[in-house]
N, C-alpha and C positions, 0 to 999 in steps of 0.2 A: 125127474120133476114131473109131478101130476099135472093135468090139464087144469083143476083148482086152484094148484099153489102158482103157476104162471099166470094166468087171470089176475086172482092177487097183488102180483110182483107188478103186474102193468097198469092194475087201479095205483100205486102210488104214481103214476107221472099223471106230471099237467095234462088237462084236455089239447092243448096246441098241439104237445109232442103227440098225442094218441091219434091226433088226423093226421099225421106226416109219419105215420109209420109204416106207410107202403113205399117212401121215397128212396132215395139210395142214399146210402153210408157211407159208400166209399168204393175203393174201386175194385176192393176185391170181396167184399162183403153184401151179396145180392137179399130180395127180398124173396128167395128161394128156398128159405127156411134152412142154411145154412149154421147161422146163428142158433136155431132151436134143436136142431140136429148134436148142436153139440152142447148145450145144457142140457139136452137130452141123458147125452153119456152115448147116440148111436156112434158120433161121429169123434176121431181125436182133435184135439187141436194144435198143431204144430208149434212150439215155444222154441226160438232162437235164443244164440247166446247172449245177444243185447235185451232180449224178453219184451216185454211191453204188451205184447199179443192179446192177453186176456182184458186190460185199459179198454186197447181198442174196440175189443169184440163187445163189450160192456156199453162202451159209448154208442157204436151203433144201433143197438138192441135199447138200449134207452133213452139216447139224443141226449139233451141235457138233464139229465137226471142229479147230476154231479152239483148245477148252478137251477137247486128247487128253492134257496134262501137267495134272493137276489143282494140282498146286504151283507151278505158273506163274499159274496165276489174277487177273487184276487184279480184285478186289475191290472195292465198294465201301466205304470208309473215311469213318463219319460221327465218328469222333473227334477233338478239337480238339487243337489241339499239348501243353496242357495235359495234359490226358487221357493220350497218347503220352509226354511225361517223365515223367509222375506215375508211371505204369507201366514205364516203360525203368528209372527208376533203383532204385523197388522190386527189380525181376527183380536188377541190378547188384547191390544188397544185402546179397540173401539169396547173392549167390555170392563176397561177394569176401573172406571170408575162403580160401575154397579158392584166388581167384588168387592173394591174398598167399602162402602156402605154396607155390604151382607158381612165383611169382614170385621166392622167396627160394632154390628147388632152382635152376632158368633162373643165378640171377647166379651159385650156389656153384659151378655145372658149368663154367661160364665167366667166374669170376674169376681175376684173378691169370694171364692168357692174354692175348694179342690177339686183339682182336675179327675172329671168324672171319667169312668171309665168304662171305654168303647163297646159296647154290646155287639161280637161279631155276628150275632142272629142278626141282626138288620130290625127292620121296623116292619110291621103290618102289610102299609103298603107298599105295594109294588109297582111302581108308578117308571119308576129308573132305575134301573139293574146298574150295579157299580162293584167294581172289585176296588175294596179299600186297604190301602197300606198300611199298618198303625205300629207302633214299635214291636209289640210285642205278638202281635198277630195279621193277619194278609186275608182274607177271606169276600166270596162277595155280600153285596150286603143292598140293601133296597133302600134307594131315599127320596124321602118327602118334598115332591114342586109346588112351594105355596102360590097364592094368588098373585102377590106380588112381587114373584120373582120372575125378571122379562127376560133370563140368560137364564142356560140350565148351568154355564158355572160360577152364578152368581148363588144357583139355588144351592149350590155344594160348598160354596164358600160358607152358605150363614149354615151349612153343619159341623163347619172347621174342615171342610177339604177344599184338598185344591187340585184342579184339574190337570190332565197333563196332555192336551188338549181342547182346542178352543168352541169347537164346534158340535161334534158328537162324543163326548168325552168316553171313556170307559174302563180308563184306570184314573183311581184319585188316592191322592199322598194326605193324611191328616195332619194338619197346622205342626200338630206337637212333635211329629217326626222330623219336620224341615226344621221348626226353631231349635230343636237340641240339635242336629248337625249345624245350624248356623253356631250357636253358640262356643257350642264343642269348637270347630273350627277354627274362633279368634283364638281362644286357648292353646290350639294344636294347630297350628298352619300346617303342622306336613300331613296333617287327615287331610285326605280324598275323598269324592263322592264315588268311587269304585270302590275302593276302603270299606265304607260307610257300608254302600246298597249289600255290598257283600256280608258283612257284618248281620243284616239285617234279613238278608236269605237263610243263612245261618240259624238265629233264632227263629224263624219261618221255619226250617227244615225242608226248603227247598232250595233248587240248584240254581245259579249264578246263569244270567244272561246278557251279554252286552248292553241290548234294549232299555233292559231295568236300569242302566246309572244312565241312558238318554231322558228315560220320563221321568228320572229324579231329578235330571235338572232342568229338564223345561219346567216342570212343580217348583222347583226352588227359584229360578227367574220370576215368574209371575209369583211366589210369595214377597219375595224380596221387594218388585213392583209395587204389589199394592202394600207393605210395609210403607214403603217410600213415598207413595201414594196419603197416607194416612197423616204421614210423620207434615208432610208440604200442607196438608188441610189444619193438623192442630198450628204448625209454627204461624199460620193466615189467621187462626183466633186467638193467638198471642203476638198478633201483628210486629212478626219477628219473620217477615216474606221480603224485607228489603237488600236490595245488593250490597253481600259483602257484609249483612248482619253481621252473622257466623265468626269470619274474619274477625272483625272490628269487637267480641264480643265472645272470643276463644277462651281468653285466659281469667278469670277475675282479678288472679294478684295483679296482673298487668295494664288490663283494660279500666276497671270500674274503679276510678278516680274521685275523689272525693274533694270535698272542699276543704281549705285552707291548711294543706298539705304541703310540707317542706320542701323546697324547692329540690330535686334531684339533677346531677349532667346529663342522664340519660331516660328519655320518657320511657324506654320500652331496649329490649336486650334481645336478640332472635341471634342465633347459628343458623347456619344454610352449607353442605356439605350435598356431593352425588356420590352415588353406592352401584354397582356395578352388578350385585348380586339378582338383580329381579331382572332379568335380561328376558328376549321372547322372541324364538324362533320366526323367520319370516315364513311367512303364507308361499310356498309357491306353487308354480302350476306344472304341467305336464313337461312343458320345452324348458326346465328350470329356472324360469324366469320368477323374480319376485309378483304379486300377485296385487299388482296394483286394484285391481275390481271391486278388493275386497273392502275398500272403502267405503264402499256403496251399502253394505249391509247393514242390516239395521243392529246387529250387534257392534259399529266400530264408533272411531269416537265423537262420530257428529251427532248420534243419539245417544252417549254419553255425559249428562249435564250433573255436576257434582261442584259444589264453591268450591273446594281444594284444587282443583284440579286445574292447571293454566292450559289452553291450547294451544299447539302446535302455532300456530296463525300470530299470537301475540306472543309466543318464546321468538318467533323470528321477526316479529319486527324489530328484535334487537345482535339481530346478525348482520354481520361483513366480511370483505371479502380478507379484512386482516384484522383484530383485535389485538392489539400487542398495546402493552402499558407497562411500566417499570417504577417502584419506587423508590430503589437503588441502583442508580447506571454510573456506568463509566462516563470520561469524558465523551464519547461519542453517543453517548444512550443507546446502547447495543447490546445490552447484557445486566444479567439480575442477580448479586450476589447470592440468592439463596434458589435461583433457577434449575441447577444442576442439583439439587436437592430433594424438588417436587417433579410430578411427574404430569401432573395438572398444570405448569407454567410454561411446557412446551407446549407449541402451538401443533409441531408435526406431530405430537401422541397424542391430542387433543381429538385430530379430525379426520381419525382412524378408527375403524369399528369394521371386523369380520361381518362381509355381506350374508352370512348363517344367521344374524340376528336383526329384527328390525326395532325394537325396544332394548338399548342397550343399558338400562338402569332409571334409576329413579334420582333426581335433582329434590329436596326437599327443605322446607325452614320451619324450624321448631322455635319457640320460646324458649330461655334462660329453665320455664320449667318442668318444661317437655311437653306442651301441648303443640301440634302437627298446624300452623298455618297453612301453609303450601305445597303444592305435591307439581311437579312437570317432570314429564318422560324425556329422556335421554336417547332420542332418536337418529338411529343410525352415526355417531359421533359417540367422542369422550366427553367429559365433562370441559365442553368450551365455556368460553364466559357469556356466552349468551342466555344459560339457565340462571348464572348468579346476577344478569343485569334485568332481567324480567322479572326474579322474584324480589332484587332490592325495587324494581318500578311500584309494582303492586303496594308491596309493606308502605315505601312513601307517602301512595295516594291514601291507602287504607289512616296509618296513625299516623302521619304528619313528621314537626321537627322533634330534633334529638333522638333519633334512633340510633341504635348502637349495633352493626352487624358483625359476628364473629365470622370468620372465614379461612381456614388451614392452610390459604395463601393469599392473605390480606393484607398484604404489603401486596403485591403485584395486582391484587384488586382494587387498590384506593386509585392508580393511576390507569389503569384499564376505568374506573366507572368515570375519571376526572376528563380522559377524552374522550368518552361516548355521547350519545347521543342526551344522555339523562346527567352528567354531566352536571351542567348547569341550576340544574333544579334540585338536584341532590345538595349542593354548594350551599342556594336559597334554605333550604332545611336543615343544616348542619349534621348531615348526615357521616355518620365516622366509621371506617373499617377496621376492626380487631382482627389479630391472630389470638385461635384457641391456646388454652393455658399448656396442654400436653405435645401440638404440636409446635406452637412458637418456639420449645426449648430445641426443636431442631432447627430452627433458622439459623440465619448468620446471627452474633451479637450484634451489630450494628441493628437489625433489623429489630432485635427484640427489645432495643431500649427505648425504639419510637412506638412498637406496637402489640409487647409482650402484656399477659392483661396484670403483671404486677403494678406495671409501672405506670398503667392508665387510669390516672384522676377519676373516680366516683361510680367504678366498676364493681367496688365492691370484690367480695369473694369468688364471683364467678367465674368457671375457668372456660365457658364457651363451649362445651363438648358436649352439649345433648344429642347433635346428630348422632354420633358413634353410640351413646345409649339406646339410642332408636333403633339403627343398623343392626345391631346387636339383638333384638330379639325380629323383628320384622326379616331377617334374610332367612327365618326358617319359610319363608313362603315360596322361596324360591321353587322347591321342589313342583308345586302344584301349579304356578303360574308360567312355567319356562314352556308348554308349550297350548298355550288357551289362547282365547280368543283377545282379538284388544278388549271387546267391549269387560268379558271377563274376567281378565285380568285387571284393569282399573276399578271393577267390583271388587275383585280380594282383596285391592291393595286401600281404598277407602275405606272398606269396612273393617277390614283388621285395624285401621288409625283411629277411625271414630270408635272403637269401640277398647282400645288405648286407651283413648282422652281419659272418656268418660268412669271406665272400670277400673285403671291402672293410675294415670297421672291426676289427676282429681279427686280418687279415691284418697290419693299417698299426698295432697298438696301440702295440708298442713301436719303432716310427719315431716315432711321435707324443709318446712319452716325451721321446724324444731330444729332438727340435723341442723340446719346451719344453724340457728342460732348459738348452738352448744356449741360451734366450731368456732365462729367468732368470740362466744366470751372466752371459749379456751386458748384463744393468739393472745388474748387483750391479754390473762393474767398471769399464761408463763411465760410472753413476748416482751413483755417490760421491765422483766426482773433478767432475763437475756440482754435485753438492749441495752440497760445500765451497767452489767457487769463488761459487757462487750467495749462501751462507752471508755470509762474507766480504763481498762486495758489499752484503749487506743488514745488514752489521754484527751478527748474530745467530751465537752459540754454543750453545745449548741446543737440543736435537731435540723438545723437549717443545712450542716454541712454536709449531711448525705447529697439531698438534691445538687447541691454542688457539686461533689463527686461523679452523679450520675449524669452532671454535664459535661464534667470534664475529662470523663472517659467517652464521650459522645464526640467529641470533639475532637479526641485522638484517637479513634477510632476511624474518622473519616481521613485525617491527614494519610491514614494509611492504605487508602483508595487506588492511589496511583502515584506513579513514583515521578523525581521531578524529571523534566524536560531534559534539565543540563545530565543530570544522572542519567539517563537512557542515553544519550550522546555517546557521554565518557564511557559507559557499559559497552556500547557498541564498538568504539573506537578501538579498546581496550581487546575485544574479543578479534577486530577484524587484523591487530597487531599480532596477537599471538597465530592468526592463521596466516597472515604472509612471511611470518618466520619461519611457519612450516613449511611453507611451500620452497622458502629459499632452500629450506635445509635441503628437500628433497631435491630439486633443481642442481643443487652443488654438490651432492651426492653422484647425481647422474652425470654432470660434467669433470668429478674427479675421479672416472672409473676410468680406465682405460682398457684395451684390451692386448695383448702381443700375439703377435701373427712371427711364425716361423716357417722357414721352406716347408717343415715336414706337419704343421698343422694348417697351413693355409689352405683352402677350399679351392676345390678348382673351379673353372669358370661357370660353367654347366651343371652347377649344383644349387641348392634350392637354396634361397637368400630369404628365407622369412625369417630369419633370427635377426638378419640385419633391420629388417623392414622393422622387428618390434620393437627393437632399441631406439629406432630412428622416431618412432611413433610415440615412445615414452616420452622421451626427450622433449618433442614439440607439445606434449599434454603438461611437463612440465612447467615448462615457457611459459606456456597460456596461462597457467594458474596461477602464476607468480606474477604476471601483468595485472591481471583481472584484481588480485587482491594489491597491487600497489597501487590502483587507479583508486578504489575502496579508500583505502587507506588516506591516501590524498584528497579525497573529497571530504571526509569527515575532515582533517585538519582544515580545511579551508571555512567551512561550519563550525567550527569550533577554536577556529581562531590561534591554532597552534601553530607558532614559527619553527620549530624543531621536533622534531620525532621521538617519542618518548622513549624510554630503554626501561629495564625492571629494574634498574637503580633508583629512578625519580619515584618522587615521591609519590606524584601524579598516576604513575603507573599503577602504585600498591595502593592507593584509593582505589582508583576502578577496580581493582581485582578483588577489594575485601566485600565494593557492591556485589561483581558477579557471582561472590561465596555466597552472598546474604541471600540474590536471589534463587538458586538452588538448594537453599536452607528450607526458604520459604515451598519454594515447590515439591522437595520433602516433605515437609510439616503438613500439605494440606493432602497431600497421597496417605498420609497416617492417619490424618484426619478423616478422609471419605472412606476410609477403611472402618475406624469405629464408629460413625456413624451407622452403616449400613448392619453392625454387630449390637448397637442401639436395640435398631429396629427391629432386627431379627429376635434378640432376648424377649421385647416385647411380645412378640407375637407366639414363641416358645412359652410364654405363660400365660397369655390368654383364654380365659375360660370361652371353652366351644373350640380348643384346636385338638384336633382329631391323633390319637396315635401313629399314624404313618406320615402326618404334617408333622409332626414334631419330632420325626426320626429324620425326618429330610430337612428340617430345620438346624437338628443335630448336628450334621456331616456338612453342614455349608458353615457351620460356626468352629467347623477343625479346620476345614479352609481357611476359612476367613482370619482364623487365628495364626494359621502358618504364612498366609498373604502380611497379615500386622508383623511379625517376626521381622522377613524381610524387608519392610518397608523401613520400619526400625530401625535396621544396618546401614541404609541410605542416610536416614537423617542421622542417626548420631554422626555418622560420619563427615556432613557438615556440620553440625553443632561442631565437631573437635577442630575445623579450621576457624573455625570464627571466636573459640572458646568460650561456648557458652554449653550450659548444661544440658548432657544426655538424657535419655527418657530410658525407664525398664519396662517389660512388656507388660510387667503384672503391674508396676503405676496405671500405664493407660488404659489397659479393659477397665479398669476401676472408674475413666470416668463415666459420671453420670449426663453430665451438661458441656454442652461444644464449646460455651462459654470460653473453658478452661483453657481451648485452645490457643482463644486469639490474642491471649499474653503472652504468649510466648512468638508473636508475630514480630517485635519492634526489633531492626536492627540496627537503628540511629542513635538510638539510646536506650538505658534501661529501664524499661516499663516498671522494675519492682521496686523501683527505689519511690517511685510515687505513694503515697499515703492511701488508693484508693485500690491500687493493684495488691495487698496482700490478703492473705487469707482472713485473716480477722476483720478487714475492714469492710470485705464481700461480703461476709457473714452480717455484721453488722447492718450494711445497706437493706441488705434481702430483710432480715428483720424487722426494720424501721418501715420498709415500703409495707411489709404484710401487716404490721400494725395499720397503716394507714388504710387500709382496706378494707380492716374487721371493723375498723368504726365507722369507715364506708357504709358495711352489709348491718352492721347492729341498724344503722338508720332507716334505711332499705328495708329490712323486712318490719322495724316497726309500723311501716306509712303499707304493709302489705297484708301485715294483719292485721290490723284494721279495718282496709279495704275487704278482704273477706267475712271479718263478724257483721260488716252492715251488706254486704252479697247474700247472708246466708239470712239474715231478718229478711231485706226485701223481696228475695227471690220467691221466699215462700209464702210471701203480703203477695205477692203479683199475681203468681201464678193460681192460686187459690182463691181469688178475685174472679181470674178469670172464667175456672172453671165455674162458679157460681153464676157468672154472665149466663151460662148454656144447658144448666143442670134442667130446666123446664123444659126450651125450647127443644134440642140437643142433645139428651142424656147423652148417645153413644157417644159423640163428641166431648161432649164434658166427662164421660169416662175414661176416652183418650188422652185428654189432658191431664188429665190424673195420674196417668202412666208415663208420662212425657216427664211428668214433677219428681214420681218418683226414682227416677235413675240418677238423681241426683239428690235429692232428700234421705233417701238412703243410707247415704255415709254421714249425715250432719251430726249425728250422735257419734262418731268417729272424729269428725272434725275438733267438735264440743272438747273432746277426751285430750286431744294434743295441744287444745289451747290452753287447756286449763294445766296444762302441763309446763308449755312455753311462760306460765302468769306466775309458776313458781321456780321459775329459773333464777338459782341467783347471779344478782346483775342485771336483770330484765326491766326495761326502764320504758315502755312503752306501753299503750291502753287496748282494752279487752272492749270499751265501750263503741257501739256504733256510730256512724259516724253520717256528711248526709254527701249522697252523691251528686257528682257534677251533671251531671247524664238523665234529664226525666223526659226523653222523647218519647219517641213509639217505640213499642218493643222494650225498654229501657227497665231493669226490674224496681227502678225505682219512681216509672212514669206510673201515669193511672188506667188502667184497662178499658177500653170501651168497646163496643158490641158492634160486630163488622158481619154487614150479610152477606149468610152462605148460601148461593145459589144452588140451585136444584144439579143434585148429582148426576142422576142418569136422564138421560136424552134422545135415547134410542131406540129403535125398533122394537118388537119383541121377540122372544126366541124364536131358532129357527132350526127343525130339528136335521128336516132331512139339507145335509148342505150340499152335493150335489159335488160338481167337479173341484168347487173351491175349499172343498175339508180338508183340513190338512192333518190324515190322522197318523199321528207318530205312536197308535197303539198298533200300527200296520205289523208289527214283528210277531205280538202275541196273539193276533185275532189269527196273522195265516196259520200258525199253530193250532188254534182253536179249530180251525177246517180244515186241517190237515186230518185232526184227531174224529173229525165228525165223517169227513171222506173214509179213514181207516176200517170206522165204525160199520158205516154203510156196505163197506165191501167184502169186511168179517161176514156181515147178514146176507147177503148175494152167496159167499161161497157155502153160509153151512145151507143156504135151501138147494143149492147145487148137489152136495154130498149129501140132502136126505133122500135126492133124487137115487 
């Protein structure tokens, strides 16, 4: 190296470092011209295996040469991630009211246009260096800080970006890239934003970094923010900000009531069902302790505020320390005929949850027509009844009386809610518990004659099963939310329902109308011409006499609850005879043995006598047993009033003994029974769309079990059916049944069930018939009074809402732009709606009006109240930007920048070694 090109090399350092370049280095590096001696090339310089040597020689020769950008700087950062969001979202905060305003200018400039397309040359000026994300390109690019932008990421908002960074930003995500992953994502719950960012490095033609799916989603929080942010200012100019709106104001078939409307049993219809599949790993820490701290964060759910959503805080105010209610007990109320059935009636599976999970599912209640009222987390527990008495609380207070709740074990919920706490006021409201139509056919029959929805007055066609259609697509999110954050996870699981409602069930309401109605007029005209042939066959003219029927199998049904008093005696008595005749027998067995002893086999003295000892010892366990059951024996006659001891001559005797056949008939029968139940369920589940090839081969091989389990079971009970001589069962009769029903006729052993007029096949048939007539002119009425209510939803909604935006088109526009977007996600479909009414009007049979109607409802908010002009206070309120943020930035572009000086250090020391080697 020349004496010019070193001169040179030392004009680039700071003047600081040029006065301190007599000082010392280090300690093995003097200012003895050691260092120039060997960028000379006089001197070697010794490199070790660990190396580093040239760094250091470098650093002393140049001091901080390395840190000449001080904004490059890599820092030490003893911050925890915690620490880092606590403060990312702070900063976010306090700005985003100003993005929501740059965000609502951004859409008004460019709505109602095609989306223009992103010029990666950037603009002019160069004011803000920005690397921009956009779908189809990545690049950086220069943008414009107007005058009155007081945040630089409000200034990047009104370009359609969004920062991913609150303070000094320097990657930004464009609007269009976040709303096609949000959208994309209701559609596809198992996309990921790793997925995603990769996808889009991809078309980038660059390579995949962790980093990148971290700023994709601090970018997707703050959009989503001020999304939600926007959505809370327009619902405040359609004065639809009251608690529990939402709620009160979900469904229209159901909600928006009209005047002088035919009375119905039930104001309002909602199922409530928990699902198990959205479960969520717990937070822990080092010592594996769960991670209670994490409470604290601002992602968890006290910064969580969503109407669906019930707290923790209000699901327990309706917990105890035992919740136990029956609406089927025995004499002692101690047991639930259809308990051993469900797995939600036990209390011990209830309040059990592997500590691997702290969100063990989702508790939810839908409408009859699948709009999502309510949502609460299933925390650390099964599904106790504390999730079903907090969201029957809410529904109460929200619509009031005649509510109708379906519930997959709603018999053991009518007496769990009747001694609870709410109890009482449920009572005052006339609030009623259904079992759904698919699961009540597994109850006991008893149970589905009080609560099956055939058989319940002005239910209509509904079979109570929305939750399961719910489950059914919502558990593809399982994948993405088993291991996110709460506050994250209660994001996916909202935004995929509201975006449900609005695209899928609202879209499809009046298809759905339709669908039923052709369901109902099709019971009405080939149910009647059934019922009268059925009629006829059974020689019966009166319609009265089903419900008769259906009480008078109600009736003996119960007699067969518990058997009587004096019969358990006699059963008892009866069995405790036949065990002290055994015992005699044995006893007189042991006293008429004898043994012969002779000279030549007699034992000598001094020989081991434990054969005696066991005989001696038989004998006395004899004895015993033969007291113990005549003490038995004697105290039942004395209870029962017997002066003589019965023999298996009396008559007395061969009663009790034909009970104790009946009752091991009976306990046969329901071993066959819990067998094809379980073979039920399993079939079910072997055909359900979304079970996986290797579930249904394992579903397979438990159904060759379960088949050679019924075999056996079989052999037991025919073989009491052949003492009692009543009819055998074949294997292939019973996989045939379909309904447990079938079972419990063949329960009566007092007498025979089939001789009654109500017990044969024809006459079942017939009931079921009659009851589904009465249904279908149930649901004909039902959805006349539903459509209706929607053709005058679908006038006012769009008198209201277009009102209102005219209130703010002056004052407003962006807001009055927003509201126009708010209108259409639901105006939308009206020319769909139009199409299926007009469809339903030529139905023949269709007996109800297409003409609007006037609603009961003209409050605030109400689409059929009158709009009035409510002021909007000043959005932003804040300081002005602030560039340099100092110790409080919190930049999570920290990944990509040390890169960025990684590659500039590289640079630097390429240029060091080639003036070296021209040396």
């Amino acid at each position: 190296m020349t004496v010019t090109e070193r001169h040179a090399l030392e004009a680039l350092r700071e003047p600081a470092l040029n006065n301190a370049a007599d000082e010392h280095v280090g300690d093995d590096y003097q200012s003895d011209g050691y260092g120039e001696m060997v960028l000379d090339g006089t001197e070697p310089l010794d490199v070790s295996h660990a190396s580093g040597e040239f760094q250091e020689l470098t650093r002393g020769l140049l001091g901080d040469f390395w840190k000449s950008a001080p904004e490059k700087t890599k820092r030490s950062d003893y911050r925890t991630f915690r620490d880092r969001s606590t403060k990312q979202m702070a900063a976010f905060s306090v700005q985003i009211g100003a993005m929501a305003e740059a965000y609502m200018a951004w859409s008004l400039k460019h709505g109602g246009t095609k989306e223009e397309q992103r010029n990666c040359d950037g603009v002019d000026t160069k004011l803000l260096s920005m690397l921009v994300l956009d779908v189809f390109c990545a690049e950086k690019t220069s943008i414009t800080i107007g005058p009155t932008d007081r945040y630089l990421t409000s200034a990047l908002v009104r370009h359609g970006l969004i920062p991913c960074s609150p303070i000094t930003p320097k990657v930004a995500i464009t609007v269009h890239v976040l709303n096609l992953y949000h959208t994309t994502r209701q559609r596809c719950p198992h996309l990921s934003i790793q997925a995603y960012v990769k996808s889009l490095c991809d078309m980038h033609e660059v390579p995949f970094h962790n980093h990148r799916s971290r700023q994709f989603s601090i970018a997707l929080d703050v959009y989503l923010q001020v999304v939600v942010f926007v959505s809370n200012l327009v619902r405040r100019v359609l004065q639809r900000d009251q608690p529990d709106w939402r709620l009160k104001h979900s469904c229209p078939s159901c909600t928006y009531r009209l005047q002088d409307e035919p009375a119905m049993r039930f104001s309002m219809l909602f199922t409530q069902d928990g699902n198990d599949s959205l479960k969520r790993v717990a937070t822990r820490i080092l010592d594996g302790d769960v991670d209670h701290v994490a409470a604290s964060l601002p992602t968890s759910e006290r910064t969580f505020h969503h109407e669906q959503y019930l707290t923790h805080e209000f699901v327990d105010k309706f917990a105890s320390d035992r919740q136990t209610g029956h609406s089927i007990v025995d004499e002692d109320g101690d047991g639930n005929l259809c308990a051993e059935r469900w797995k939600n009636m036990k209390d011990n599976a209830t309040q059990k949850m592997w500590n691997v999970f702290d969100e063990s599912g989702v508790f939810i209640a839908v409408c009859w027509h699948g709009f999502c009222l309510l949502i609460a987390d299933m925390v650390q527990s099964g599904e106790q009844s504390k999730y079903a008495l907090a969201v029957t609380s809410k529904l109460l207070d929200a619509f009031g009386p005649d509510l109708g709740g379906g519930y997959d074990i709603g018999c053991r919920f009518k007496t769990t809610l009747a001694s609870s706490v709410l109890g009482e006021h449920a009572r005052s409201l006339n609030y009623m518990s259904l079992v759904n139509a698919f699961h009540g056919h597994a109850h006991n029959r008893l149970c589905q004659l009080d609560n099956l929805t055939t058989y319940v007055e002005g239910l209509g066609l509904e079979d109570l099963e929305g939750c399961e259609r719910a489950f059914s697509k919502s558990n593809a999110l399982a994948s993405s939310t088993r291991y996110a954050s709460i506050f994250h996870r209660r994001q996916a699981i909202t935004s995929y329902f509201e975006h449900s409602d609005e695209m899928e069930v609202y879209a499809n309401l009046t298809k759905f109308l339709l669908n039923n109605y052709k369901q109902a007029l099709d019971i009405l005209s080939n149910g009647r011409a059934t019922l009268d042939r059925l009629m006829c066959k059974l020689r019966v003219s009166d319609l009265a006499i089903f419900k008769l029927w259906l009480d008078e199998e109600r009736v003996y049904l119960k007699s067969l609850l518990h058997e009587l008093p004096e019969e358990t005696l006699q059963m008892e008595y009866w069995q405790r005879l036949v065990n002290l005749a055994a015992s005699r027998q044995d006893l007189e067995a042991i006293l008429s043995t004898w043994t012969v002893v002779t000279a030549q086999s007699a034992a000598p003295v001094w020989s081991d006598s434990s054969a005696t000892r066991r005989r001696e010892t038989t004998h006395r366990h004899a004895q015993e047993n033969y007291e113990k059951d005549l003490k038995v024996v004697q105290e039942l006659e004395g209870r029962l009033g017997i002066t003589r001891c019965w023999v298996p001559e009396d008559k007395e005797w061969q009663a009790a003994a034909r009970l104790v056949a009946n009752r091991k008939y009976q306990r046969a029968l329901d071993n066959v029974e819990r067998l094809v139940v379980s073979r039920i369920f399993e079939l079910s589940k072997m055909n359900q769309s979304g079970t996986r090839y290797k579930l249904r081969k394992h579903i397979g091989k438990a159904l060759q079990t379960r088949s050679a389990a019924i075999q056996a079971a079989l052999t037991h009970y025919n073989t009491a059916a052949k003492a009692l001589g009543r009819r055998t069962l074949e294997f292939d009769e019973v996989v045939e049944y379909a309904f447990l029903a079938d079972f419990d006729l063949l329960r009566d052993t007092r007498q025979d069930v089939l001789t009654r007029p109500w017990a044969s096949p024809t006459a079942r048939l017939a009931i079921n018939t009659y009851f589904k007539l009465c249904r279908a002119e149930e649901e004909v009425v039902c959805l006349n009074v539903e459509i209706c209510r929607i053709v005058t939803y679908l006038v006012d909604e769009d008198r209201y809402v277009r009102a209102c935006e005219a209130l703010y088109q002056d004052a407003h526009p962006a807001l009055a732009y927003q509201t126009s977007r708010y209108h259409t996600i639901r105006s939308r479909f009206t020319p769909l709606h139009l199409c299926y009414l007009e469809k339903i009007s030529h139905l023949p049979g269709f007996n109800g009006m297409l003409s609007p109607g006037i609603s009961t409802s003209c409050g605030l908010g109400d689409s059929a109240g009158v709009p009035q002009h409510v002021h909007i206070e000043a959005i932003l309120s804040s300081s002005p930007v602030c560039v340099d943020g100092g110790e409080e930035d919190i930049d999570e572009d920290a990944d990509e920048d040390h890169g960025a000086t990684l590659e500039e250090q590289c640079e630097a020391l390429q240029n060091i070694l080639s003036v070296t080697t021209d040396a």
